[in-house]
VEXLOBA-466131 format. One line per 8 residues: for each residue x, y, z of N, C-alpha, C, O. Coordinates in nm, 4 decimals. Layout:
REM residues N
X,Y,Z,X,Y,Z,X,Y,Z,X,Y,Z  ... $
***
This chain:
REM residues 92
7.1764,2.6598,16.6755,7.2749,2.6230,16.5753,7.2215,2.5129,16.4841,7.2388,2.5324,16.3638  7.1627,2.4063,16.5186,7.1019,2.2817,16.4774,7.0072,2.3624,16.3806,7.0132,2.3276,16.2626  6.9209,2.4647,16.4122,6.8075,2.5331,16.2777,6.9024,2.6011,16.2056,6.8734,2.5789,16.0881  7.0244,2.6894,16.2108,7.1025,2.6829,16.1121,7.1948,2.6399,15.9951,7.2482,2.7018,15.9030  7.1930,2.5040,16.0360,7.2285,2.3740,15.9624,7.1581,2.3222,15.8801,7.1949,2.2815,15.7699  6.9916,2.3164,15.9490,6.9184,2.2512,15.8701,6.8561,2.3506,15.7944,6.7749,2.3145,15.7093  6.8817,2.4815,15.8117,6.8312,2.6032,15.6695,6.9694,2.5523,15.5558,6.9415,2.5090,15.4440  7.0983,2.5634,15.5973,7.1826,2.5837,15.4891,7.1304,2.4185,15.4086,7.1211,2.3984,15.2875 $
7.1120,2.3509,15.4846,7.0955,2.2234,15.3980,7.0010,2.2351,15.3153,7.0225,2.1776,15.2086  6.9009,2.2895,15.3242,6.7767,2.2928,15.2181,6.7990,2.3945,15.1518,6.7440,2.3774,15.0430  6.8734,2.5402,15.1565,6.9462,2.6014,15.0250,7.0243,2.5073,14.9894,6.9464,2.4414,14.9205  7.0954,2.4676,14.9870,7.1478,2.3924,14.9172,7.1266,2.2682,14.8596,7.1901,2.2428,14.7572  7.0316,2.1658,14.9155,6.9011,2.1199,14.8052,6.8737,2.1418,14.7571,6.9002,2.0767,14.6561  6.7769,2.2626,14.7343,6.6826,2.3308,14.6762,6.7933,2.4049,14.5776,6.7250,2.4455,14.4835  6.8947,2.4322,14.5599,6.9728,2.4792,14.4662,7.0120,2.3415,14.3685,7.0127,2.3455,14.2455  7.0377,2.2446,14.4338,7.1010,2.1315,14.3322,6.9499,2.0504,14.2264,6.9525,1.9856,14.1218 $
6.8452,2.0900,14.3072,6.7090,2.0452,14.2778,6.7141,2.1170,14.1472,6.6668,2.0482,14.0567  6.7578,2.2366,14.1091,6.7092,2.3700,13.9734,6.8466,2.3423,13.9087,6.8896,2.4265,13.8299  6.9457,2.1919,13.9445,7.0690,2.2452,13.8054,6.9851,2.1628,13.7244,6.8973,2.0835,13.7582  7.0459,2.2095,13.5620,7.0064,2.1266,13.4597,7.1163,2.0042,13.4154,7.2200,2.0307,13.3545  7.0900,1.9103,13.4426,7.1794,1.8270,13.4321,7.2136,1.7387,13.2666,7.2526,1.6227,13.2532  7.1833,1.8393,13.1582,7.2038,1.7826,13.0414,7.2966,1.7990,12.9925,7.2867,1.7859,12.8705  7.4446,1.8371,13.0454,7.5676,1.8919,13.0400,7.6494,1.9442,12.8961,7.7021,2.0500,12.8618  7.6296,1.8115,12.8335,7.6437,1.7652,12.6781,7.5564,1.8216,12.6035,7.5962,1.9022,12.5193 $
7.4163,1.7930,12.6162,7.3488,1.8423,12.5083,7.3343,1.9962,12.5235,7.2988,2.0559,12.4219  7.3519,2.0541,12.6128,7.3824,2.2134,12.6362,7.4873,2.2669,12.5740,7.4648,2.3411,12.4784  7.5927,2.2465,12.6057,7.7332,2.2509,12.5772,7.7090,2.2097,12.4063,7.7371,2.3003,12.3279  7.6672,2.1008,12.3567,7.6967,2.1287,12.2204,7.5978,2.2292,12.1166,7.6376,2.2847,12.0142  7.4583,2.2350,12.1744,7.4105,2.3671,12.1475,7.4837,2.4708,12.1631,7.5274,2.5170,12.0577  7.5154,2.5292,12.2670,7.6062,2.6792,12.2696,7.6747,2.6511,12.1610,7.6472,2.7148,12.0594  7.7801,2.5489,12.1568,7.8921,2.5612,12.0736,7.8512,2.5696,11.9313,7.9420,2.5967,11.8527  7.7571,2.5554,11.8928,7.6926,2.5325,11.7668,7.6315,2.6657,11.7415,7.5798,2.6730,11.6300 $
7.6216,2.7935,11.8282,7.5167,2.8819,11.8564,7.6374,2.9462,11.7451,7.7508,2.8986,11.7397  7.5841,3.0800,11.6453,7.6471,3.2176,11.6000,7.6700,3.2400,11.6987,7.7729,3.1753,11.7181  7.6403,3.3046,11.8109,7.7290,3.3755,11.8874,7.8195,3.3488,11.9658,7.8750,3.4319,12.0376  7.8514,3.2001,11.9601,8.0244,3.1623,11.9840,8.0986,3.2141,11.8901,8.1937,3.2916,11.9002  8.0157,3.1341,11.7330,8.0669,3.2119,11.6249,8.1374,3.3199,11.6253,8.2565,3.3388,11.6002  8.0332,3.4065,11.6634,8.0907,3.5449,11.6756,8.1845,3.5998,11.7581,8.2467,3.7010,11.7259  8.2047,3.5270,11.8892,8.2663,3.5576,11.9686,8.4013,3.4751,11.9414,8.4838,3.5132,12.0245  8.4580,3.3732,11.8542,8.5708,3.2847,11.7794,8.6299,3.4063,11.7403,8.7258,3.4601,11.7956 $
8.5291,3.4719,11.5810,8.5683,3.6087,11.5355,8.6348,3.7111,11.6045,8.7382,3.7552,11.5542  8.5926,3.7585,11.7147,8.5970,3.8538,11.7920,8.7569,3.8298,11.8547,8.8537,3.8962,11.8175  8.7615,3.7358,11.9430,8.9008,3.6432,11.9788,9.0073,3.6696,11.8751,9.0899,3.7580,11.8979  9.0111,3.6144,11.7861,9.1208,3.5974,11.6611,9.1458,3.7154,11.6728,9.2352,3.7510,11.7496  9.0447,3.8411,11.5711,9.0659,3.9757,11.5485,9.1581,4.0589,11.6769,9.2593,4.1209,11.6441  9.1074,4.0535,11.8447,9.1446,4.0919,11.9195,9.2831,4.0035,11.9661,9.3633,4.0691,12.0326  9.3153,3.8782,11.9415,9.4405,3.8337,11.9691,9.5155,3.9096,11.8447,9.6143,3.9745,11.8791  9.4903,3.9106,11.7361,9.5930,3.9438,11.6352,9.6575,4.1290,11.6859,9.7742,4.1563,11.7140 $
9.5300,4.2348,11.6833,9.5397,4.3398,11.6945,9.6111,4.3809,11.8214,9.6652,4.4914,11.8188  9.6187,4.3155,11.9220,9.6814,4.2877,12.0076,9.8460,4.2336,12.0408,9.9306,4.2663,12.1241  9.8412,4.1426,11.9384,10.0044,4.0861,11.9363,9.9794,3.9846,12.0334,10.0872,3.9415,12.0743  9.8877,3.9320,12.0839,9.8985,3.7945,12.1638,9.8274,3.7118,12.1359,9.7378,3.7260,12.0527  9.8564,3.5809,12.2141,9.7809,3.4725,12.1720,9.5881,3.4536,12.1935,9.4990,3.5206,12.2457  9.5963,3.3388,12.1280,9.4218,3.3436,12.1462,9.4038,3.3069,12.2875,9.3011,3.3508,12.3392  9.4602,3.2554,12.3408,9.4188,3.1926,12.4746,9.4355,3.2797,12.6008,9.3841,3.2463,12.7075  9.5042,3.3856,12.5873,9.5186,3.5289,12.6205,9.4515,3.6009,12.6042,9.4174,3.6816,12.6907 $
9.3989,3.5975,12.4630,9.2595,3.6862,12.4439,9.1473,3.6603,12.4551,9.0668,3.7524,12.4408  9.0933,3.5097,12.4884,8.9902,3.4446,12.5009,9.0000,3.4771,12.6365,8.8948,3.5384,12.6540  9.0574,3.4755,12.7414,9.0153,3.5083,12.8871,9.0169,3.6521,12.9241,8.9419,3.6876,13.0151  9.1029,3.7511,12.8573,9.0439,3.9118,12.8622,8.9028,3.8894,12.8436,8.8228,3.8962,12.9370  8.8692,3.8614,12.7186,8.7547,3.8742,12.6601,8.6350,3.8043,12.7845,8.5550,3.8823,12.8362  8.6340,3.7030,12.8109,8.5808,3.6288,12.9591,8.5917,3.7154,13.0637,8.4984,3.7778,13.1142  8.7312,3.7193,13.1028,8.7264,3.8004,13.2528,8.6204,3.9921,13.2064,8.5408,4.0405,13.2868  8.6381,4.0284,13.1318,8.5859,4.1327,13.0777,8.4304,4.1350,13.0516,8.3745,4.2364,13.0097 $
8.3543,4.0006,13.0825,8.1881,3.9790,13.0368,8.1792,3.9143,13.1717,8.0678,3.9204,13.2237  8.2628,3.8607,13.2312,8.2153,3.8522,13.4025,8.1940,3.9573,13.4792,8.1101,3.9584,13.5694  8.2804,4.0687,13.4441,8.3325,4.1914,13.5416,8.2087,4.2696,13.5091,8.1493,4.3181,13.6054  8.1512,4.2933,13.3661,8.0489,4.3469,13.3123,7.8894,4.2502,13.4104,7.8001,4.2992,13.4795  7.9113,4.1327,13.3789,7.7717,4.0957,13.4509,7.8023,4.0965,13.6065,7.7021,4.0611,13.6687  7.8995,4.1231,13.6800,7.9303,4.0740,13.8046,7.8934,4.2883,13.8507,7.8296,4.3233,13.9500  7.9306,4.3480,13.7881,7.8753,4.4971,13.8094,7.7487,4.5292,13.7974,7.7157,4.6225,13.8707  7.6467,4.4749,13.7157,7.5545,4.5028,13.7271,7.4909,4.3850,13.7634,7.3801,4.3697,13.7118 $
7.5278,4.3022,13.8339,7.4646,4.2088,13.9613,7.4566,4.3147,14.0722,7.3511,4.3327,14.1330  7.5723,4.3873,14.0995,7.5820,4.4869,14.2028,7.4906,4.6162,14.2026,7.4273,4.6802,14.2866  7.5110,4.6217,14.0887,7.3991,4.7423,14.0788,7.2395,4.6871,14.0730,7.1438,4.7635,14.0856  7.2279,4.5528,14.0534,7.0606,4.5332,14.0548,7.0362,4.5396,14.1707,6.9395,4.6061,14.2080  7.1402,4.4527,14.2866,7.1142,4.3987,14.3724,7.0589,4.5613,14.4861,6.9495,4.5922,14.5332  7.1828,4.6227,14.4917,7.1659,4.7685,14.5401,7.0417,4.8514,14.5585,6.9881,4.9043,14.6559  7.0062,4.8413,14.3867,6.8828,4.9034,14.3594,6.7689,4.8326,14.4244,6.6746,4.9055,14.4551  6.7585,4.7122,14.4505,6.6717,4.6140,14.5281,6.6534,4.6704,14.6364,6.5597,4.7321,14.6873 $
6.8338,4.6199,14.6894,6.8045,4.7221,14.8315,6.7579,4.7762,14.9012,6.7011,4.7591,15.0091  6.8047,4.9215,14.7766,6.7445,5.1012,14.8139,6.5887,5.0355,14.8082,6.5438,5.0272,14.9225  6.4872,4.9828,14.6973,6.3530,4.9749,14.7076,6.2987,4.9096,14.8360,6.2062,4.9641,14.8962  6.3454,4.8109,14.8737,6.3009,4.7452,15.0347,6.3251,4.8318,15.1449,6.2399,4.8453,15.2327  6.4450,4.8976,15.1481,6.4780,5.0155,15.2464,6.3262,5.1041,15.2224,6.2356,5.1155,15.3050  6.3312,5.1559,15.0955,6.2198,5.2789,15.1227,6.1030,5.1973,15.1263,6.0160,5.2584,15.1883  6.0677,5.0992,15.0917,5.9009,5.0028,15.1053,5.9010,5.0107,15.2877,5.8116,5.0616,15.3553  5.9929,4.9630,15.3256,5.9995,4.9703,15.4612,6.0166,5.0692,15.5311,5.9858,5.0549,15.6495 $
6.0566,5.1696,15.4989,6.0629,5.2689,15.5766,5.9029,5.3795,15.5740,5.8570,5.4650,15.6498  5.8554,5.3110,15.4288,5.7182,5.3884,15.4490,5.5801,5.3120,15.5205,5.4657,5.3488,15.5471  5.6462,5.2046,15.5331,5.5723,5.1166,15.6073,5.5447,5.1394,15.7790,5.4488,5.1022,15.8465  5.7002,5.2351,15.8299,5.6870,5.2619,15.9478,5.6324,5.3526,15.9738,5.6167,5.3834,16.0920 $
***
């Protein structure tokens, strides 16, 4: 149990070791980026055509580009998978 403790502790080091801690100067780049721009655009147009508010349509629009990258997390991951399954299985 004690070597399982001390693995999760060093993922989790080793994860806080790779954040970027420039919070601000990130954040005001994006916000400065066209493609917030574009995505402001996108919001308005889709709250109006819609009949609801922006803040309603700003999290469709979010929950809808998570669900999109959170599916093909699943599908990379899978495909990983299937390749280690068959690397290994021709290995036996």
């Amino acid at each position: 149990m004690e070597s399982i403790q001390l693995l999760n502790t060093a993922i989790i080091k080793s994860k806080e070791q790779k954040v970027n801690h420039s919070f601000e100067e990130r954040l005001n780049k994006i916000c400065q980026s066209p493609a917030i721009e574009a995505l402001n655009k996108c919001i308005t147009q889709y709250a109006e055509t819609q009949k609801m508010s922006r803040d309603q349509a700003a999290l469709q629009v979010i929950e809808s580009i998570r669900e999109l990258d959170s599916i093909w997390s699943d599908y990379v991951m899978m495909e990983g998978i299937d390749k280690l399954k068959s690397l290994l299985k021709n290995q036996q």
